[in-house]
C-alpha positions as CSV (number, residue, x, y, z in Angstrom):
1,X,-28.9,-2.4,0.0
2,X,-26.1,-2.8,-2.4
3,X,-24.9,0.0,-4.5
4,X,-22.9,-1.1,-7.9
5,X,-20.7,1.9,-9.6
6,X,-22.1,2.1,-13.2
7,X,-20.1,3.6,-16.1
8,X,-18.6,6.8,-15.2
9,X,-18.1,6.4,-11.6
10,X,-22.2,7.0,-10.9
11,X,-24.1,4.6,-8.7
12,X,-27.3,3.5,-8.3
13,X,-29.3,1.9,-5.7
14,X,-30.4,-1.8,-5.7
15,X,-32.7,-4.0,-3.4
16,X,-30.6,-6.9,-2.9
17,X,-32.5,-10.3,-4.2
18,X,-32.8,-13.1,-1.5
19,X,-29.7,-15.0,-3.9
20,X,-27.8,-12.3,-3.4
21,X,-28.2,-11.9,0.4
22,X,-27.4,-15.7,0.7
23,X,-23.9,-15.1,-2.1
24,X,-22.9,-12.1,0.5
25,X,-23.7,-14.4,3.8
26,X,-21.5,-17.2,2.4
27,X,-18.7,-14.6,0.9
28,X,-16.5,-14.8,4.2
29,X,-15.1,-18.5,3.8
30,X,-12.1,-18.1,4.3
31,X,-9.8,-14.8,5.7
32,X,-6.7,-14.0,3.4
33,X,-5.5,-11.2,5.7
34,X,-6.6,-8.3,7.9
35,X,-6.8,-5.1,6.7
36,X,-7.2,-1.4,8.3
37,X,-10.8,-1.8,9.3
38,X,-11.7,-5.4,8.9
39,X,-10.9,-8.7,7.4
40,X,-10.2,-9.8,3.7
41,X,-12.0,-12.8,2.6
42,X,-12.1,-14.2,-0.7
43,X,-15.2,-16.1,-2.2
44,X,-15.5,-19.6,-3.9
45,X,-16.3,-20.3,-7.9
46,X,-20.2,-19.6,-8.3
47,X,-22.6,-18.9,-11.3
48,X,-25.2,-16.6,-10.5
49,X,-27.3,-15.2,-13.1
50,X,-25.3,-16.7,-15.8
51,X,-22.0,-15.1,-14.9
52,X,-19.6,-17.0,-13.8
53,X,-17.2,-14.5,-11.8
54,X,-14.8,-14.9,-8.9
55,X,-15.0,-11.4,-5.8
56,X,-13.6,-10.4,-2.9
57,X,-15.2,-9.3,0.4
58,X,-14.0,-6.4,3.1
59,X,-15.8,-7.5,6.1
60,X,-15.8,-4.9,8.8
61,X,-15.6,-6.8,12.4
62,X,-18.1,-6.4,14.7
63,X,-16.3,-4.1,17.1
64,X,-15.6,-1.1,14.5
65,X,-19.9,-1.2,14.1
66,X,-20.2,2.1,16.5
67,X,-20.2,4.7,14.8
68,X,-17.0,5.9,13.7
69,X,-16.8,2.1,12.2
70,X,-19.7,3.2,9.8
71,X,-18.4,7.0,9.0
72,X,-14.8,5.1,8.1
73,X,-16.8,2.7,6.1
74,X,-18.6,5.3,4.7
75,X,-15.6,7.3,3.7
76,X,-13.4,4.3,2.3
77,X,-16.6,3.5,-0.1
78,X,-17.0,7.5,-1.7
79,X,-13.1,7.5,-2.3
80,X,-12.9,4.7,-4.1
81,X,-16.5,4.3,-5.7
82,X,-15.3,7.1,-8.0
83,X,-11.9,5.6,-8.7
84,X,-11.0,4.6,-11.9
85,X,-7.4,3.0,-12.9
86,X,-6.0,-0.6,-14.4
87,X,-3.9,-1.1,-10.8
88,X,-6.7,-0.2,-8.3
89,X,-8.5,-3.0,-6.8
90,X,-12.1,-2.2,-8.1
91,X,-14.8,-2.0,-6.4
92,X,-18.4,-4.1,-7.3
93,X,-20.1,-3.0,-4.9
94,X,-21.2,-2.7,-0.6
95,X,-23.8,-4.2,1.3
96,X,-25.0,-3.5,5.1
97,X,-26.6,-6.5,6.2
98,X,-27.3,-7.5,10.0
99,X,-24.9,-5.3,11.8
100,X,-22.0,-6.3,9.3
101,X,-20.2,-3.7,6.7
102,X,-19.3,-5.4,3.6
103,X,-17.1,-4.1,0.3
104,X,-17.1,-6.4,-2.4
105,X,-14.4,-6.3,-5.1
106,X,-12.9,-8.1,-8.2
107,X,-11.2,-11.3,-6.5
108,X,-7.2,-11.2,-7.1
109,X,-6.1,-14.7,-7.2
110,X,-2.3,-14.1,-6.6
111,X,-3.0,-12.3,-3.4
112,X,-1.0,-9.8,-2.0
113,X,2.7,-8.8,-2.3
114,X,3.5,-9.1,0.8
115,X,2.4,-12.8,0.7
116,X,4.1,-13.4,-2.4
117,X,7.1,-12.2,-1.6
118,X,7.5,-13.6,1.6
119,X,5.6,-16.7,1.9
120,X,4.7,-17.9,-1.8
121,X,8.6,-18.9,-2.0
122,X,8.7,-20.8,0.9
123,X,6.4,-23.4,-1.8
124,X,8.2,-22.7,-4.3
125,X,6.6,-19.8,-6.1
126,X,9.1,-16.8,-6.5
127,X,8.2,-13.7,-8.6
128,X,10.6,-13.3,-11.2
129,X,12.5,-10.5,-12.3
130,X,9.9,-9.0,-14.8
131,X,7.0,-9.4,-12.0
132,X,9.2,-7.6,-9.7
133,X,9.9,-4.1,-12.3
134,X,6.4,-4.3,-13.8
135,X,5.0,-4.3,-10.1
136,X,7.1,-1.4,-9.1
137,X,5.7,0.4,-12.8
138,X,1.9,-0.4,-12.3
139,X,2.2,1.1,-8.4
140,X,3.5,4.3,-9.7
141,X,1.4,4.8,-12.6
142,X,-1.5,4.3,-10.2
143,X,0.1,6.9,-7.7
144,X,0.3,9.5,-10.2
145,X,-3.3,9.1,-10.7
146,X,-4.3,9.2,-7.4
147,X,-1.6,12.2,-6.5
148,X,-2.8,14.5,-9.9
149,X,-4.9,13.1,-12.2
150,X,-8.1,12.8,-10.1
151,X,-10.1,15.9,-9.3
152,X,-9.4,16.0,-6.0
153,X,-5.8,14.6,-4.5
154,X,-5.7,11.4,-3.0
155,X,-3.2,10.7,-0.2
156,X,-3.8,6.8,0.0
157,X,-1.7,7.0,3.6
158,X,-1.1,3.1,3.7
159,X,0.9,2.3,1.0
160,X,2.6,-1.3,2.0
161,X,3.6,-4.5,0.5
162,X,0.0,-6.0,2.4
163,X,-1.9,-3.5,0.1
164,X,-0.6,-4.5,-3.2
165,X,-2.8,-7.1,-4.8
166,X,-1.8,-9.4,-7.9
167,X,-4.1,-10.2,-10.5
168,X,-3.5,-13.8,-12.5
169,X,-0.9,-11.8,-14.7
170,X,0.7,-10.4,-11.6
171,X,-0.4,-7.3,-12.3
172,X,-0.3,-4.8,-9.3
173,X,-3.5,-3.9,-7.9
174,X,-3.3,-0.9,-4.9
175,X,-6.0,-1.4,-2.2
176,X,-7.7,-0.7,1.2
177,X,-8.6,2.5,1.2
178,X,-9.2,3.3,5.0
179,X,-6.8,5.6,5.9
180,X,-7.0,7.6,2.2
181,X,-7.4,11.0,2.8
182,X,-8.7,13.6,-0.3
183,X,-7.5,17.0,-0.4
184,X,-7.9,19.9,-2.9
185,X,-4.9,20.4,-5.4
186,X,-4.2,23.9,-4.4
187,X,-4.1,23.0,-0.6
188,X,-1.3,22.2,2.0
189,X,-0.5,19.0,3.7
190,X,-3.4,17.5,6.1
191,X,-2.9,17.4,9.6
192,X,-4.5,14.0,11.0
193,X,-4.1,11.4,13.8
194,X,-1.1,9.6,12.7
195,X,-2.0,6.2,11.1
196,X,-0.1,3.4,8.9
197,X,1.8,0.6,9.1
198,X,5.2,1.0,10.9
199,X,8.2,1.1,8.5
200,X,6.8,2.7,5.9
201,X,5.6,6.0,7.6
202,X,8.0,9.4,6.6
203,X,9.5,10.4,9.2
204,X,7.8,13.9,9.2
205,X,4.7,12.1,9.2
206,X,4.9,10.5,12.3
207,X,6.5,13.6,14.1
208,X,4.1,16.0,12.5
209,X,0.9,14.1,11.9
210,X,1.0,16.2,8.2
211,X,0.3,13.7,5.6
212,X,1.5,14.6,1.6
213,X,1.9,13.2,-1.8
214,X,5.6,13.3,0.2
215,X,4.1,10.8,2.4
216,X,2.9,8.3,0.2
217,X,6.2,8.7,-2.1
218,X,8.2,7.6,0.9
219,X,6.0,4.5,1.4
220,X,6.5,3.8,-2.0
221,X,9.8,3.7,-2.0
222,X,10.3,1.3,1.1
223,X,7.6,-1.1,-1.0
224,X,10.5,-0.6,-3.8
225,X,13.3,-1.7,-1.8
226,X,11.1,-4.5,-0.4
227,X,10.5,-6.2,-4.5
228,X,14.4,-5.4,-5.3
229,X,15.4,-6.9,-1.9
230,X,12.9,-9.2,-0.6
231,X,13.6,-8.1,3.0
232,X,10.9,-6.8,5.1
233,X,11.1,-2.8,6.3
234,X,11.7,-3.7,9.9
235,X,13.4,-7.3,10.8
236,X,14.3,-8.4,14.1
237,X,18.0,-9.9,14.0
238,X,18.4,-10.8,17.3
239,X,18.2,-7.9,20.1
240,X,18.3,-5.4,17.1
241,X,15.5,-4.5,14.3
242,X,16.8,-3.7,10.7
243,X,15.8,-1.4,9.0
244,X,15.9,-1.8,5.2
245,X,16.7,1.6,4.6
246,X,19.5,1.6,6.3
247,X,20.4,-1.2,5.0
248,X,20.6,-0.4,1.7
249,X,21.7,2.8,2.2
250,X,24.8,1.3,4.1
251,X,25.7,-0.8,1.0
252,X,25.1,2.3,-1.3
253,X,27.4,4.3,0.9
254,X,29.9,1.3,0.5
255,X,29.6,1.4,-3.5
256,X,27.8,-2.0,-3.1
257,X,24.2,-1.3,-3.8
258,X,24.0,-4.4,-5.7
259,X,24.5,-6.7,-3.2
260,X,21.1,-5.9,-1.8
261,X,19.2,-7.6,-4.9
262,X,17.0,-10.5,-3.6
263,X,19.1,-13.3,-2.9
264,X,16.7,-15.8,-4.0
265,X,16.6,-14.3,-7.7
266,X,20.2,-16.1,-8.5
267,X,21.3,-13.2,-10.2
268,X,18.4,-13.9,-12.7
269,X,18.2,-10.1,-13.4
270,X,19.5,-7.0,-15.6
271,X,22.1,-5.7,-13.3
272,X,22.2,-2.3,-14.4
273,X,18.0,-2.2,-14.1
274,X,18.2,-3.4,-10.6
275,X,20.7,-1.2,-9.2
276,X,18.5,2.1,-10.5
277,X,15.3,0.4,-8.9
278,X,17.4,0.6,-5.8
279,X,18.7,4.0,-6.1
280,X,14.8,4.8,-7.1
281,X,14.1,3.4,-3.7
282,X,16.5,5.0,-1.8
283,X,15.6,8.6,-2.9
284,X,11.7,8.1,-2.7
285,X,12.4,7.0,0.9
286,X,15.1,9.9,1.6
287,X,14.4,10.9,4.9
288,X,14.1,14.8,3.9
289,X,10.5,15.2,2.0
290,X,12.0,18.1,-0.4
291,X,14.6,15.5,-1.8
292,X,12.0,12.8,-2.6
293,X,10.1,13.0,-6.0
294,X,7.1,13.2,-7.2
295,X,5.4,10.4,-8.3
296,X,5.3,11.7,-12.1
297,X,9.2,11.9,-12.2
298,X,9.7,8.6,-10.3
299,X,7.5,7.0,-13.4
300,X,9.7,9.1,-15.9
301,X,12.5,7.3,-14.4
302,X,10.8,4.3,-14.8
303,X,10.3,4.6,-18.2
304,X,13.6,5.9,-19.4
305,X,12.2,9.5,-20.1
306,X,13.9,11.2,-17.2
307,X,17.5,10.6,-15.7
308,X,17.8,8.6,-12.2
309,X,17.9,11.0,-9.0
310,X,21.3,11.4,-7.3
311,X,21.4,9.7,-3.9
312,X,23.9,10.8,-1.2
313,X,26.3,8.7,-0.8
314,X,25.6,9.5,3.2
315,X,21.9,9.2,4.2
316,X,20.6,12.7,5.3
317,X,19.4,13.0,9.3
318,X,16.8,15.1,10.0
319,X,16.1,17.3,13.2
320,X,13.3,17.9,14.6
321,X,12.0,20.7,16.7
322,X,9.4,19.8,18.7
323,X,9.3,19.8,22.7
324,X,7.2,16.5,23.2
325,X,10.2,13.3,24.2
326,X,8.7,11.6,20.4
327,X,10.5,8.6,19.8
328,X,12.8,9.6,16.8
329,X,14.8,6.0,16.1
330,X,13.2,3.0,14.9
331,X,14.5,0.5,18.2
332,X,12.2,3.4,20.0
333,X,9.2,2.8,17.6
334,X,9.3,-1.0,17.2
335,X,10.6,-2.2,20.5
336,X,7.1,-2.9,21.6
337,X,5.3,-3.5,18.8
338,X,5.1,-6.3,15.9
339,X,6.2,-4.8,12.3
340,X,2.9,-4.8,11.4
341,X,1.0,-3.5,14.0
342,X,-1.0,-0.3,13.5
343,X,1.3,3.6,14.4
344,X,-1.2,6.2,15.9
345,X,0.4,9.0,17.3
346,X,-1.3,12.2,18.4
347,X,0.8,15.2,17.9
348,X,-0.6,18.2,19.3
């Protein structure tokens, strides 16, 4: 069965024709990346119907079918079925079909930020300037929809570069829903299994296991410095891992901010605009949640009708108080695993 979101956010229920099954069996040519639950695949030119159209398919591996593989399924389809927003990845519609979990969405034909801005140049293909501030604008505007503007909160919890789809326009597109939690507006953070992407997890995330609008505004802000800089959140430079935060925050402390623009840009920017994407950056991703913005201010900023935040010269350090031996520096987190590798961490 396939079920297609109508106008409205409803859904109705389908039997899915014999052409259809055979479009969904032949979807998976070819894997564009791996997402939180499954595979990304993207589907050939076909007419079907009439309608000439281009989609994308979520296929959910054969060892997440148990049971909690469905329920996550199952959750990831009702928070985004009802999601409506120009920069989220919209969903067409979900088929089971012989053990295998499929989401089917509009197909993004530039891919995903990550790929642009770290492979596409490699060929050639380097997102300009305006790409780059427009990217940062669509993400936020999304956020605040997701953080206040739908009727229940969404804490997306997997905010990353790998996330971000372009459309042909390069138009930001946020995606993969897996780990997106929903919470009431008038309620406190949510205590979960810690789960993300490492670099871009608050640090009271991973030592609490509390995820917040606070959360996803940190993430956002390391996916900031990322477009301005077009450095990774965590680089291995030898024996030693970078970390972009520091990074920047080092050059900022310095009265050098600048230096941190993307290299590969030639200077091919407004200067004055980049350095207040990085300070943007740096106080989305300040280490103490209570400094950070909210997602409506950081689009304020964005659009000139509120004043840039004040960043410490000095990035802040946090303490926590806890009596498990957590691993509290990023040489701890990382020494082990790749920079993309899945975090879980069970804090009791």
């Amino acid at each position: 069965l396939v079920f297609r979101p109508r106008e409205g956010g409803h859904q109705t229920r389908e039997g899915v024709s014999q052409r259809l099954r055979a479009r969904l069996s032949t979807l998976a040519c070819s894997a564009i990346r791996s997402g939180g639950m499954g595979l990304l695949s993207m589907s050939r030119h076909s007419n079907w119907r009439d309608h000439h159209f281009k989609l994308q398919l979520k296929l959910h591996k054969r060892e997440f079918l148990n049971y909690k593989g469905k329920t996550e399924f199952l959750d990831e389809l009702n928070t985004i079925a009802g999601l409506r927003h120009k920069n989220l990845v919209q969903l067409q519609g979900w088929c089971v079909e012989k053990g295998e979990l499929l989401l089917v969405y509009d197909f993004m034909p530039n891919g995903s930020l990550d790929k642009m801005l770290y492979k596409e140049p490699e060929r050639g293909k380097l997102l300009s300037w305006s790409h780059r501030q427009n990217i940062a604008l669509g993400l936020a505007s999304v956020l605040v929809y997701l953080h206040q503007e739908c009727e229940q909160r969404v804490i997306h919890r997997d905010i990353k570069a790998g996330n971000i789809l372009l459309d042909g326009n390069f138009n930001p597109r946020l995606g993969d829903f897996g780990l997106a939690k929903l919470m009431d507006h008038d309620k406190g953070p949510v205590s979960t299994l810690t789960a993300g992407t490492m670099g871009y997890l608050a640090p009271e995330y991973l030592q609490y296991g509390k995820a917040t609008d606070k959360t996803d505004v940190f993430s956002y802000g390391v996916v900031v410095l990322e477009v301005a800089c077009g450095r990774r959140p965590i680089e291995r430079e030898g024996y030693k891992m970078l970390n972009l935060i520091d990074w920047v925050w080092g050059l900022h402390s310095e009265g050098k901010v600048i230096e941190a623009a993307d290299k590969r840009l030639n200077g091919e920017f407004e200067e004055e605009k980049m350095r207040k994407l990085l300070i943007l950056g740096l106080s989305c991703a300040n280490p103490d949640s209570a400094e950070r913005p909210s997602m409506r201010r950081v689009l304020q900023i964005l659009n000139n009708e509120a004043a840039p935040l004040a960043v410490p010269k000095v990035k802040p350090t946090l303490t926590f108080s806890s009596d498990l031996p957590l691993p509290l520096t990023i040489e701890d987190i990382v020494s082990e695993a790749d920079q993309e590798s899945m975090c879980k961490i069970k804090i009791d």
